[in-house]
Structure formats: structure tokens, C-alpha cells
N, C-alpha and C positions, 0 to 999 in steps of 0.2 A: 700686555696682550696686544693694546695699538700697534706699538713698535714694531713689537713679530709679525704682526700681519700687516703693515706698512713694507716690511724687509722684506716677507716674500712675493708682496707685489714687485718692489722693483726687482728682486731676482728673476720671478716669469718674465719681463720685460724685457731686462738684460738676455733673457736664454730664447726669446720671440724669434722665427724664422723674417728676417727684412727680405720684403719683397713688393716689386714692381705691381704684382698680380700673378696668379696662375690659376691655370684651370684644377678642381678636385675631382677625385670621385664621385660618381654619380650625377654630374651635371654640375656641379656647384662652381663657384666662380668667385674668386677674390678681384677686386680691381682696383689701381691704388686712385684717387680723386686729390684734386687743389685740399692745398693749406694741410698737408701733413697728413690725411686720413685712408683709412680704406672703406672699401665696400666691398660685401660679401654678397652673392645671390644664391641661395639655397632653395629647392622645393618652393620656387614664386616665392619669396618674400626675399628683402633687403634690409640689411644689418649695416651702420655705418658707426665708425669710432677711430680714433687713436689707436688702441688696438682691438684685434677682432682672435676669437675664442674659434676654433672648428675642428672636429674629432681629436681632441684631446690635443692640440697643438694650437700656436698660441703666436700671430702674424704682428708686424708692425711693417711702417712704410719705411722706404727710401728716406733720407733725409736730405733731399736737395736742396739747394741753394735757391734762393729766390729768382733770383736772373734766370733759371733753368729749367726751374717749374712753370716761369710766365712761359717759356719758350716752349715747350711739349703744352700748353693748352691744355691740358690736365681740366677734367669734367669737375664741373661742382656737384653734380646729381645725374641720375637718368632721369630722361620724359616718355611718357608712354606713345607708343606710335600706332595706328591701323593696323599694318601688314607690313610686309616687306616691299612687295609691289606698291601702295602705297608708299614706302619711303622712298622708295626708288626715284618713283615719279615727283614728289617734291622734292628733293634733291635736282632731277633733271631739268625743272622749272625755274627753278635758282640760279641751274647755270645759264640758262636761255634768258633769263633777266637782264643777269649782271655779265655774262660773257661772252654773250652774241652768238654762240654756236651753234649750228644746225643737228637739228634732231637727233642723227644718231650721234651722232658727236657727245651730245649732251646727257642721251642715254648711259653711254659708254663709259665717260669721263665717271657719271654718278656711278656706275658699276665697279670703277676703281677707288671710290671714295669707300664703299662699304666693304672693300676686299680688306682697307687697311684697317680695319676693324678685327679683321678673325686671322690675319697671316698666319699663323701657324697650325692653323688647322686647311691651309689650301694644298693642292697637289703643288704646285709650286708658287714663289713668290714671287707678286707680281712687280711688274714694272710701268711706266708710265713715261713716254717720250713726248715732251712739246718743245714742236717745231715752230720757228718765225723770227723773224726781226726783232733786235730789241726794241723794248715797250711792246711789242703785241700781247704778252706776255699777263702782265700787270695785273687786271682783276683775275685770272683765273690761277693764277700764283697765288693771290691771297684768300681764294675760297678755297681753294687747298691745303693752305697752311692751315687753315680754320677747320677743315671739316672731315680730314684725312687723321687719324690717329696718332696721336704724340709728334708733331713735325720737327725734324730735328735737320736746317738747313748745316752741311758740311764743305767748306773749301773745296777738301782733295777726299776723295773717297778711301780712305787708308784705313784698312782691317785694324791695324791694332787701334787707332781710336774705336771704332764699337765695339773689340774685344774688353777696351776698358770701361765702358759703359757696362751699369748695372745689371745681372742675369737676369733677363726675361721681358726686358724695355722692350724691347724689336720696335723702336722709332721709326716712322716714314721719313726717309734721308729725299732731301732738296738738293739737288746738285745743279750748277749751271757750267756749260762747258767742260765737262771733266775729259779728259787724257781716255782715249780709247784702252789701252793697256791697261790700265788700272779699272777703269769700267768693268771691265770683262773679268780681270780678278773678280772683283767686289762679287757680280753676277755670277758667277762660276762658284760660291760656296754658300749661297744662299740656299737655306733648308736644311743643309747635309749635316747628318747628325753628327752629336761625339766627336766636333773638331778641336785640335790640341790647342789651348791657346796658354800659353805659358807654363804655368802648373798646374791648369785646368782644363776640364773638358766645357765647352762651350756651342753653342748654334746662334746663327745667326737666319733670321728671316724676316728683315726689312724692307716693307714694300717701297720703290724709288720713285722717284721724280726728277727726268733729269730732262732740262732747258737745253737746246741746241740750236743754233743754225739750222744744218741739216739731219736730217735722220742719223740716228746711233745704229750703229750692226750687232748688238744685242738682241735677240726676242722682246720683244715689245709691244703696248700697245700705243700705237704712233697717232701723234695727232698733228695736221698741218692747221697753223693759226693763220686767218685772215687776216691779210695786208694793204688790202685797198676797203673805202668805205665802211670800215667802221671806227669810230670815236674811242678814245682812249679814255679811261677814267679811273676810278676809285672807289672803294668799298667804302662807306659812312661808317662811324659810333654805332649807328642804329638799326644799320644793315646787318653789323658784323653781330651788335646781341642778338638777332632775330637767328643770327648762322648758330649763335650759342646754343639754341634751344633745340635746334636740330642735328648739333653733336650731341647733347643727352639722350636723342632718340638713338643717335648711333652708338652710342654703348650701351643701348635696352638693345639692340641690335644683339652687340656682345655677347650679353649676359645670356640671353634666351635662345638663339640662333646656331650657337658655336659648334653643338652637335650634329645638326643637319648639316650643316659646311663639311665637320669632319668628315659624317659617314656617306657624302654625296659622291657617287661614281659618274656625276654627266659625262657627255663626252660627246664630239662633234666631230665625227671621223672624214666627212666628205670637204674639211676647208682643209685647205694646206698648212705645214707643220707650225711655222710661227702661230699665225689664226686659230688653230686647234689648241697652243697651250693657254693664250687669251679666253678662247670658250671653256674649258675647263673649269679655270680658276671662275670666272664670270658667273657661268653655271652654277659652281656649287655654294654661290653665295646666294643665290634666290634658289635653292633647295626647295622641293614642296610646292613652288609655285611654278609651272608648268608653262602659262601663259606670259608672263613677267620673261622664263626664259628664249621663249620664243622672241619675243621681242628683241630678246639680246643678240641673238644668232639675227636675226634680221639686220639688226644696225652693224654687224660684225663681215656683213655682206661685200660692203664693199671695201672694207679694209683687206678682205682676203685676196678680193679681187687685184687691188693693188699690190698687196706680199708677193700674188703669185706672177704678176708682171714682171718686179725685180727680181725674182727666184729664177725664171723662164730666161735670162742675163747671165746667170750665174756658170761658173767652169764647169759641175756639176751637171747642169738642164743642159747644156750642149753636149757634154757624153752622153746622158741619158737619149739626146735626140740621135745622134750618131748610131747610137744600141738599137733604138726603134725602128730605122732604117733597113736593115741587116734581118730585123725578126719580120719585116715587112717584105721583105726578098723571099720568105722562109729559108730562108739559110739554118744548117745546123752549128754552124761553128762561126765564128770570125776572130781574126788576130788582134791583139791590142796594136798595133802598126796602122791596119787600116783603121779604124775607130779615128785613131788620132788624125790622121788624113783627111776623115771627114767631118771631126772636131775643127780641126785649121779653118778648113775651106768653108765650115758656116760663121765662125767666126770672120772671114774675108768678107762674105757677102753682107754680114751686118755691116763693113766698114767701122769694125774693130779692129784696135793693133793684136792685138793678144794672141797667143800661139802657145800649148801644150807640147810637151814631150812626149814619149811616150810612155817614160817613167811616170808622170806625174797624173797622165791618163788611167795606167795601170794601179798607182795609188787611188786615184779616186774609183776605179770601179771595184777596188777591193775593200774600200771602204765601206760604198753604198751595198755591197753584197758580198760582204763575209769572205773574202779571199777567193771568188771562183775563178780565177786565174791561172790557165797550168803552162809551163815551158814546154814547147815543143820544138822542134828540127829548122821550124822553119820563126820562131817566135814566141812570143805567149799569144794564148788563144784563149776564147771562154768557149764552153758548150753553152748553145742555146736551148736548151731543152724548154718543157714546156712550163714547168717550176720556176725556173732563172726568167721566161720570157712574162710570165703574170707579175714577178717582184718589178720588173724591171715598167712595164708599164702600171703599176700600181704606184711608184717612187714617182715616174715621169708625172702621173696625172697630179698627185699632192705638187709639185714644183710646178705646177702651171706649162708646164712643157709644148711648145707650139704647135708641134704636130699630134699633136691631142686635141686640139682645138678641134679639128676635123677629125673625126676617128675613122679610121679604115672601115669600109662595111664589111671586109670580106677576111677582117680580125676578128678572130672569136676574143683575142684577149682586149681589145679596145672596147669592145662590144661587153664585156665581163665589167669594165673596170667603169665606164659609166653608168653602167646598172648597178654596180655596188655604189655608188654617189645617188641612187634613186633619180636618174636621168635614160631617157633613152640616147639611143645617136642621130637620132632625129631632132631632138633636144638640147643636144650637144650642138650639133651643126647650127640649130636656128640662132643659137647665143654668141656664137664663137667672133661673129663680125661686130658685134660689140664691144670684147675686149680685144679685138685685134684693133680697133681704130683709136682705145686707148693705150697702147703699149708702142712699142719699136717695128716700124712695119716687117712682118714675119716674109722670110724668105722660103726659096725651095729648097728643100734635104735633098744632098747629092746621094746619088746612086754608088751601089760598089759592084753591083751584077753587069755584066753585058747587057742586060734591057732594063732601062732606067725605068725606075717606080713610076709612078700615072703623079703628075705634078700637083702639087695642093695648096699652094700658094704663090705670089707672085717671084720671080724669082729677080731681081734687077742682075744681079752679075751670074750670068749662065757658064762664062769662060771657067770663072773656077771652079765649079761644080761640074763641068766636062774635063778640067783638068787633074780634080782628086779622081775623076772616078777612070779617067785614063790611065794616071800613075799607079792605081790599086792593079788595074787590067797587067798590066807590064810586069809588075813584081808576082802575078801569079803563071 
């Protein structure tokens, strides 16, 4: 009778579902921990073993390799924490310790420490860009690797390596320097479900970490690292076990949390698009705490501010200001020909090489709005209607667009579009010379009418802005 029941233990064993962790029904949680075991969290209590028993099916771990399990950090237990808010806040103070970083910074940075805890339960998967010189890097590289969930630094970001990685790791990937191209892969199928990966169907949602020189062009949350005045150094034995103890809170995080993350709809529609997918994810990790999240959107303030500087650059923000031009004339129509005209010529004024076609004009404004574009006799042309003319300043205002800075007073849709941000245009106006003094100093929008718009900014080169809107005059 030993024997038999010796034999069908190791048959359950052999017939055990191997797994990383997953979430169960009803809230329940498997989670795999150092030296071979799991952990189960059911109905507030914790079950840990070799293997673990839960509705009638029957778990065992990964069997990693040693070298691979030191490397994922792999928890030896959970620690009870306060709150969330509370952990945040010790976390944010850890970094301000050991990494020198200003407030929100430090807020932030700890907001992406706790995301890599629940990734699969976020609107999308986050990411993490640090920017600086090498060695500025140093301590917050390795509170990272410590405190961020299962770190798994990688060379080259190449799909099929974490396609062969175990189903349901979702490792936080370290990158330094990676290849734009493949960045943007890697980024582009993070979350999406039921992707083919060999003979099987598989997902990937690994929160990143990637080290660069300059800024990545990924969505991100970007952080520029100080380079003057502050000291370089290292995390101690004794630093790094105290980091220990508050990775055990962040997988009492896991266990307890994972729900509210899933079912959290935040959403922070007045920052611009990058900034909004950061607040989301940010958001629905401090779930419940209302205060905690304000906070986050505060320190998120100025990073949008900065998103929408570079966006306000972009091929895109200069159509879009070309567009606002034309609805500011009230015009009912304009041709993709003139746009591009006075797409060029803002671009001249900034003392930009760059120059649009008009194909490439017409691409992008059917991009940003769904094909309204129709051929006529003398071109393509869009209708301005009143539909076309709200998307088109609603788009403008999220991209930081220059001539939003100052809204028209005598625009109902300018007037629309900063009251839906919960701003007046009086409000608008008082702010605007603050982020105009940190961005590219904004020039004037050329005119396409015979009576040139009332000027809204400085304009330094007037010739080409008298010369698009002569060349438009001629061709009509």
C-alpha cells in the first residue's frame, strides 16, 4: 500500500501544471518564489511548498537553473506593507537616498517599480527610458534590478528569446543601447493577445528598461539623469538586503492588489498622448487611492509639458497648425496644396531644413482624420465643417500645437477645447509664456486669405510667410 500511494504521488507530480505563477479564479494567485517553490494566495491566506494543490489541479515550479534564478531575484516570502500610498512613498524615499533624484522624478521612477509587479493586468505595458552619460546610470540601474519584478537584462531585444522563455515569466527586460528598429518591434507586440509563436499561441508583456544617450521614440516614461554635481556610487550588502524586504512588500502588492489594477479605468484625458498612456498605466496601479493618484498626475506635469514641446516639432503639429489657420480665416474648404504651403513656410521660419509634399501632407491629414480628403478639379481639398474643425483642434491641443498656446477669443472651438482640459482661455493665455520660453521660440502662422490673421506670435522671418501666402493668392 506504501508503494501505491508512493506511485501516485509521483504521478500527480509528473501530471502538475509547471508554472511561473498565474492569476485564478476568484482572486486567488499562484506565485513562483527562490529555491524551487510556490506560493499560493487564496481568500487572505498563504500556502507555500514544492507543490501547491488548488481546485482540484495540482502546480509545481519552473525548474530553473541556478544562475537564472539568482538573476530574476525571485522573492523568498511576502512582507506586509501599510497601503499602497505608503509603499509608494518608501519606495520614492529609497530613490531620493540612493539616487539623487528630484521629487517627481522619484515619485515616478517608484510608480514604474510597482507597475512591474501587476504587467498583465495594465492597459498597456509599461516602459521606462533612462537617459545620461555613462555611469550616471549606476545606483538606479541597480535599485531597479532589485525592486522591479523578475529583471532579466538582455543584449539585443529579440522576440524569439522571450518567446522561449517560460509561459507567463513576463521578466522586466534591461536593455542598454538597443537598435531603434527592433525597439519598436519588441514595443509593438507587447500585451497583444494569442500571438503565434512557433506551435503555440503566446503573450508577451514585459515591462522595459532601456539606458540610452538620448531619448528613444517609443512611448515612454522618460527620465533625464543628472550630469553635473552629483557623486557616483554603489548600493552596499546591506542596502541591497533592506531593498529585499521591500520587494516582499511588492509581491504582497501582487497578491492583493492585482484586481483593482485589472478593473481600474483611470484616465487622464487633458495630457497629451504619450503622458496619457503613462497616466493610465500609473493610475491603475494606485487603484482606490485617489490621493496617491493625484500626486502622480502632478509629478507627470511636467513630463507632459516636455512630450508636448517635442510633439509641437513634429510633421504632424505643423499640419495640424497649418489646418488651424484656414479654420481661423473661417474658411469652409482648403486644398491639401495650400496646407502644404503653409506647412513649408512654418517650417522655413523655425529655420528647419524639412519640407512636405503634398502627398505626404495628404497622408498625414488622412491619417489624423480618417480619410477626409476628396479630389476635386482643382486638387484635393478637405471640408471644414464644424465636426472636422473640433477633431482637428482637439488633436492640435493634445500635441502641444503652438497656436493653441494662445487660443483665439473669437473661436468657439479653441474656446471648447480648453474648457474641456478644465481651463479657461484666460488660463490658457496666463501659462502659454511659460512653456513658450521652454520650447523653440514659436513663430507667426502665415495667412492663406487676403487679410492676414491678427499675429500671435513673434514672427522673425515675415518674407516667407508673405511669400506662402502670395503664392496661395496667385494659384487662386
Amino acid at each position: 500500500m506504501l508503494n501505491q500511494d508512493l506511485n501516485n504521488k509521483d504521478s500527480d507530480v509528473a501530471r502538475a501544471n509547471v508554472t511561473t505563477g498565474m492569476a485564478l479564479p476568484g482572486g486567488a494567485m499562484i506565485e513562483q518564489l527562490a529555491r524551487q517553490r510556490l506560493l499560493l494566495y487564496a481568500e487572505g491566506q498563504e500556502w507555500i511548498g514544492a507543490t501547491i494543490e488548488y481546485g482540484d489541479r495540482n502546480y509545481r515550479p519552473v525548474p530553473f537553473d541556478n544562475e537564472l534564478e539568482d538573476a530574476l531575484h525571485l522573492p523568498e516570502a511576502t512582507a506586509e506593507y501599510e497601503c499602497v500610498g505608503s509603499l509608494l512613498k518608501k519606495i520614492a524615499k529609497a530613490i531620493e537616498c540612493h539616487a539623487r533624484l528630484d521629487a517627481p522624478a522619484n515619485v515616478l521612477v517608484a510608480g514604474f517599480m510597482l507597475a512591474s509587479w501587476v504587467p498583465e493586468f495594465l492597459p498597456m505595458t509599461p516602459v521606462l527610458n533612462v537617459c545620461g552619460a555613462p555611469g550616471t546610470e549606476t545606483v538606479l540601474w541597480a535599485m531597479l534590478t532589485h525592486l522591479c519584478r523578475r529583471p532579466l537584462r538582455l543584449v539585443d531585444p529579440s522576440l524569439r528569446q522571450l518567446w522561449q522563455l517560460p509561459t507567463g515569466l513576463a521578466p522586466t527586460i534591461f536593455l542598454r543601447h538597443p537598435g531603434d528598429a527592433a525597439l519598436h518591434r519588441l514595443v509593438n507586440v507587447f500585451g497583444d493577445e494569442d500571438m503565434l509563436c512557433g506551435s503555440h499561441l503566446s503573450r508577451i508583456c514585459s515591462p522595459t528598461v532601456v539606458f540610452t544617450a538620448r531619448p528613444i521614440s517609443v512611448p515612454a516614461l522618460r527620465l533625464k539623469l543628472p550630469t553635473c554635481g552629483t557623486p557616483f556610487r554603489r548600493i552596499t550588502p546591506s542596502e541591497i538586503q533592506a531593498l529585499h524586504q521591500v520587494q516582499g512588500q511588492l509581491l504582497k502588492y501582487r497578491l492583493t492588489r492585482h484586481q483593482q489594477v485589472a478593473g481600474s479605468s483611470f484616465d487622464a484625458p487633458n495630457f497629451g498622448p504619450d503622458t496619457r498612456v503613462i497616466a493610465r498605466i500609473l493610475g491603475a496601479c494606485l487603484e482606490g487611492d485617489e490621493i496617491v493618484q493625484e500626486e502622480i498626475m502632478a509629478a507627470l506635469k511636467g513630463h507632459d509639458e516636455a512630450a508636448k514641446v517635442v510633439a509641437s516639432q513634429s510633421p504632424e503639429a505643423v499640419v495640424l497648425e497649418a489646418l488651424l489657420v484656414s479654420i481661423h480665416e473661417k474658411r469652409s474648404s482648403v486644398r491639401v496644396k495650400e496646407i502644404t504651403i503653409l506647412t513649408n513656410a512654418i517650417f522655413s521660419q523655425r529655420r528647419e531644413t524639412m519640407a512636405l509634399s503634398c502627398k505626404a501632407v495628404g497622408a498625414i491629414i488622412n491619417d489624423l482624420f480618417e480619410r477626409r480628403t476628396d479630389r476635386k478639379s482643382k486638387g484635393y481639398e478637405m471640408s471644414l465643417d464644424s465636426t472636422l474643425c473640433a477633431a482637428i483642434h482637439r488633436e492640435a491641443y493634445s500635441r502641444g500645437v503652438v497656436s493653441l498656446l494662445e487660443p483665439r477669443p473669437d473661436c468657439r472651438f479653441c474656446d471648447e477645447v480648453v474648457r474641456a482640459a478644465g481651463r479657461s482661455i484666460a488660463d490658457a493665455s496666463s501659462t502659454s509664456s511659460a512653456l513658450s520660453a521652454s520650447s523653440t521660440p514659436p513663430v507667426s502662422t502665415p495667412s492663406t486669405s487676403n487679410t492676414p490673421s491678427t499675429p500671435r506670435h513673434n514672427c522673425e522671418t515675415a518674407a516667407e510667410t508673405n511669400l506662402a501666402a502670395e503664392e496661395i493668392k496667385h494659384q487662386n
